[in-house]
C-alpha positions in Angstrom: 100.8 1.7 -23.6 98.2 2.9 -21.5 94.5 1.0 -21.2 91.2 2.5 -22.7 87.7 1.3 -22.7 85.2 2.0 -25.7 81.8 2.8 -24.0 79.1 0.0 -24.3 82.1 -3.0 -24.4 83.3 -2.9 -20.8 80.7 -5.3 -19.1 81.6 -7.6 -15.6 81.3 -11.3 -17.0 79.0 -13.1 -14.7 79.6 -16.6 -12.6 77.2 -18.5 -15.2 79.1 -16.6 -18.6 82.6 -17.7 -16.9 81.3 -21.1 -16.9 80.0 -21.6 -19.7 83.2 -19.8 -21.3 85.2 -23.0 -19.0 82.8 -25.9 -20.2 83.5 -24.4 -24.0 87.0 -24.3 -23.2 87.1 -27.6 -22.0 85.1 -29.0 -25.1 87.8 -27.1 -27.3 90.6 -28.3 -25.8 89.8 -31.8 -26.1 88.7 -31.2 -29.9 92.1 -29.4 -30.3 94.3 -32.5 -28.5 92.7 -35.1 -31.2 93.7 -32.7 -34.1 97.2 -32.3 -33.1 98.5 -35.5 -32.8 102.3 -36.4 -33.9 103.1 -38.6 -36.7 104.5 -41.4 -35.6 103.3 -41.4 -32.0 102.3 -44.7 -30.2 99.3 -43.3 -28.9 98.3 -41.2 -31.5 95.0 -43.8 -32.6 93.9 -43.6 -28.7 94.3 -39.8 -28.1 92.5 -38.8 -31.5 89.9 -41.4 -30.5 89.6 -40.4 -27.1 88.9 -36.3 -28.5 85.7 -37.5 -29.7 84.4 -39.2 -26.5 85.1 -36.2 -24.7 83.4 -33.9 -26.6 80.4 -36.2 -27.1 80.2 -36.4 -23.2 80.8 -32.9 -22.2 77.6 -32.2 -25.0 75.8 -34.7 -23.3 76.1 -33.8 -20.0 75.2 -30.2 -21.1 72.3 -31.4 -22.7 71.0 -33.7 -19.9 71.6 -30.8 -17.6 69.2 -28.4 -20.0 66.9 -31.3 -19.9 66.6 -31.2 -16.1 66.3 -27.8 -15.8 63.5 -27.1 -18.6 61.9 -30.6 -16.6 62.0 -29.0 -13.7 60.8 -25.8 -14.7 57.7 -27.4 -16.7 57.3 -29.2 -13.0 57.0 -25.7 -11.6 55.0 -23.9 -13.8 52.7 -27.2 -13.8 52.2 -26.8 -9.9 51.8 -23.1 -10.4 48.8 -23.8 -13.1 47.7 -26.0 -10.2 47.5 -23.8 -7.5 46.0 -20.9 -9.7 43.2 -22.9 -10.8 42.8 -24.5 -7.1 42.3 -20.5 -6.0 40.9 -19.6 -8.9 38.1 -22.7 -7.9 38.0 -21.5 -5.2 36.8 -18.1 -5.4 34.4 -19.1 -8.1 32.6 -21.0 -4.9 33.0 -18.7 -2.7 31.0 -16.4 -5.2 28.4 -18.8 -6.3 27.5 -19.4 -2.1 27.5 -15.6 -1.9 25.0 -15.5 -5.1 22.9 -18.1 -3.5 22.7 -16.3 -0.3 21.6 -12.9 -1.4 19.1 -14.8 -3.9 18.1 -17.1 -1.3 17.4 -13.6 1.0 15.7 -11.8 -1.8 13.4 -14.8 -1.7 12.8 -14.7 2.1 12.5 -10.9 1.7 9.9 -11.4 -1.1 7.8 -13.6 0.8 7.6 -12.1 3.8 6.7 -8.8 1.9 4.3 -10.4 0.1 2.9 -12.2 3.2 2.3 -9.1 5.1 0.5 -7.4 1.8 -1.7 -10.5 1.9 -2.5 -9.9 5.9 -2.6 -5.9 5.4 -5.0 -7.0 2.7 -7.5 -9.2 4.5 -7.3 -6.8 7.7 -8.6 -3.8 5.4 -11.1 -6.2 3.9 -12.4 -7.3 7.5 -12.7 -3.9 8.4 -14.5 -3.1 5.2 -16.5 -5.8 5.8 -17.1 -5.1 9.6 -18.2 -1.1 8.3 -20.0 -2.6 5.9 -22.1 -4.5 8.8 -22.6 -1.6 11.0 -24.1 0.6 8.2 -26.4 -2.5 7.3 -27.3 -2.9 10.7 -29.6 -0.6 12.0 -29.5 0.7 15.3 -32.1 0.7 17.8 -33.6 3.2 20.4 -33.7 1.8 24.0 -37.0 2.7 24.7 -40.3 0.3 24.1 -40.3 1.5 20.2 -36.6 0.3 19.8 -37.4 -2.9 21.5 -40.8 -3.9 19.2 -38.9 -3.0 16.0 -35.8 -5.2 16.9 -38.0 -8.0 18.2 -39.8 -7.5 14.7 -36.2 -8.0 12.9 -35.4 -11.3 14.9 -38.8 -12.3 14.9 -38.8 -12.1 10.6 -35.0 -13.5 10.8 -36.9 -16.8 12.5 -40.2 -16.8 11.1 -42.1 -16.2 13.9 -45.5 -14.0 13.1 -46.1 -11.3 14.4 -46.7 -7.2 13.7 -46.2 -4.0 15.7 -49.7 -3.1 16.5 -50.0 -6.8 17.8 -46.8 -6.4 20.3 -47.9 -3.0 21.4 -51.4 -3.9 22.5 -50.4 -6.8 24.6 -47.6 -4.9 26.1 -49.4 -2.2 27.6 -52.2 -4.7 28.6 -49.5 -6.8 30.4 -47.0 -4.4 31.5 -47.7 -1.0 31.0 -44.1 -0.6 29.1 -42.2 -1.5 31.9 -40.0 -3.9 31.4 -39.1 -4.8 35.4 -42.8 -5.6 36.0 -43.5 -9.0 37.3 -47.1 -10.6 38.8 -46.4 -11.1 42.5 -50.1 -12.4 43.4 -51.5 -15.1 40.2 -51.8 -18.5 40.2 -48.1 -18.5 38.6 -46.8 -16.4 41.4 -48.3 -18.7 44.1 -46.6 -21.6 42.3 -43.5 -19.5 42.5 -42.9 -19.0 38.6 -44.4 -15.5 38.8 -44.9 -13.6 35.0 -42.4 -10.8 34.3 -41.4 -8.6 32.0 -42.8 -6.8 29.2 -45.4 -9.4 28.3 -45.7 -11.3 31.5 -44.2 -14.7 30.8 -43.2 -17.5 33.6 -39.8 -18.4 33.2 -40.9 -22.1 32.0 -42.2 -20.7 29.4 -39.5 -18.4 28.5 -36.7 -21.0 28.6 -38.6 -23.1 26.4 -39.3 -20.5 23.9 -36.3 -18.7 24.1 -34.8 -17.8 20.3 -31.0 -18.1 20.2 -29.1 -14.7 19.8 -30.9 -13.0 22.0 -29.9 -12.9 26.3 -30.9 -15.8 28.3 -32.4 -12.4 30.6 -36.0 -13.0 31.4 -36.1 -9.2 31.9 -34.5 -8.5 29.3 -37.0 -6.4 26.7 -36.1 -7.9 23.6 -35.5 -11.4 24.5 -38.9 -11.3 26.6 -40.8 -10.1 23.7 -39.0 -12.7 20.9 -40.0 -15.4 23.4 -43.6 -14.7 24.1 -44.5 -14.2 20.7 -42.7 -17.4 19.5 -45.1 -19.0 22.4 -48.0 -17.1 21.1 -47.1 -18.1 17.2 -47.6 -21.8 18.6 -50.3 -21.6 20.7 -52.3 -19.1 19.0 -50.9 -18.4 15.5 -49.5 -14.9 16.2 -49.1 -12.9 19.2 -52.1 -10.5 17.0 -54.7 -13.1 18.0 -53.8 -12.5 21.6 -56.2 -10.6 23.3 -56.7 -11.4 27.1 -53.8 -13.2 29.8 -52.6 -16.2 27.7 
């Protein structure tokens, strides 16, 4: 008789199925020893007691076995949950340090930006301001008209009395307009503090009645005039109610 196969049947029995099919065996066999048991036989109350035992054990040791191995894989899978969690952790960290960094940059970022809008800000306003100074501020000829109408502007600024046709008057009786003239032969020269500059004052004079803000330059137009009319507005009430040397 020759051997055939039906399709989907023929299938290799594995090392675990083979002994599985040998513990089962082995269980079956024992149960089958305390069944058949000869009447009569000395030793028939041990064997059939005996079948029992060995079954209970073989179940047991099965069992206990199942119990290690589902132990052990609840151990595993434990351990697993463990180390998933530990990387799960930490990646959350990993992403909150990132998070703070950038928002921690966008801060820096912000305030720098908003630090150079405050300095761009005050520049153009110093600027503005500076403009607005120079237009306010009017600018003088350098010639003797520039120089009375300045000295008028400081002169008002310090209250010191005084008016254009006054200035004029006791310019050109001093110095002509020329603001390098100085008295080489007076009293004041021969005590060697000669009178110079636009209005002829002794340098004495000019140190103590020099007005701040203008040159410490006895020559100097402006700050000549500004000083002798201060001394005038002391000595005389105004530089108009000079009218000879003072």
């Amino acid at each position: 008789m020759s051997k055939t196969s039906t399709p989907g049947h023929h299938r290799r029995l594995t090392k675990a199925h083979k002994m599985s099919f040998a513990a089962f065996a082995t269980i079956g066999a024992a149960a089958l020893a305390a069944t058949v048991v000869p009447a009569g036989n000395a030793d028939a109350e041990t064997t059939v007691t005996a079948a029992p035992v060995a079954w209970t054990q073989a179940v047991e040791g099965v069992q206990a076995k199942t119990v290690q191995h589902l132990a052990s894989q609840t151990k595993l899978a434990t351990e697993a949950a463990k180390v998933e969690a530990a990387v799960k952790a930490k990646a959350a960290a990993a992403a909150k340090a990132k998070a703070n960094a950038a928002a921690a940059k966008a801060k820096a970022e912000a305030k720098a930006k908003a630090k150079a809008k405050a300095k761009a800000k005050a520049n153009r306003e110093a600027k503005a301001a500076a403009s607005r100074s120079l237009a306010r501020k009017p600018i003088y000829a350098n010639n003797l008209d520039g120089w009375i109408k300045e000295s008028l502007a400081i002169m008002k600024a310090h209250k010191i009395p005084g008016t254009y046709n006054g200035l004029y008057k006791n310019i050109m009786r001093e110095s002509s307009g020329n603001p390098r003239a100085i008295n080489n032969w007076d009293i004041n020269a021969q005590n060697g503090v000669p009178s110079k500059g636009l209005l002829q004052i002794i340098k004495p004079t000019f140190l103590a009645y020099h007005v701040p803000g203008t040159p410490l330059d006895q020559y100097h137009p402006v700050a000549n005039i500004v000083a002798s009319a201060n001394y005038a507005a002391h000595r005389y009430g105004s530089i108009d109610n000079v009218n000879s040397a003072y």
